[in-house]
C-alpha positions, 0 to 999 in steps of 0.5 A: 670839223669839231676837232680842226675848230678845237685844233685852231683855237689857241688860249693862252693862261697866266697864273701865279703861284704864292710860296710861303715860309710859315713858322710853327705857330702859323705865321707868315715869315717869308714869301715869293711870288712866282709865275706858274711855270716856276718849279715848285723846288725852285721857289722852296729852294730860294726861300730856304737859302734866304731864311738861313737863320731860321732853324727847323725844329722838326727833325 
């Protein structure tokens, strides 16, 4: 009986998710802000070819 009430019941969740560009000093440079369903590499993929300008220092 426990498991057919658990079957039956359908939740629903919405969430977000906050992609930052962060300089080296720790500033916010860039951001976008997805749905939870987006793929992570999406979103850096996005923010990477929209910031070409910045150079990485860290190779």
């Amino acid at each position: 009986m426990i498991e057919q009430d658990l079957i039956e019941q359908k939740e629903t969740y919405f969430g977000l998710k906050l992609h930052a560009l962060v300089s080296m000093k720790g500033f916010i440079t860039n951001f976008i802000i997805t749905t939870a369903n987006v793929d992570d590499r999406a979103a850096v993929f996005e923010l990477v070819e929209a910031n070409k300008h910045i150079k990485n220092t860290r190779r």
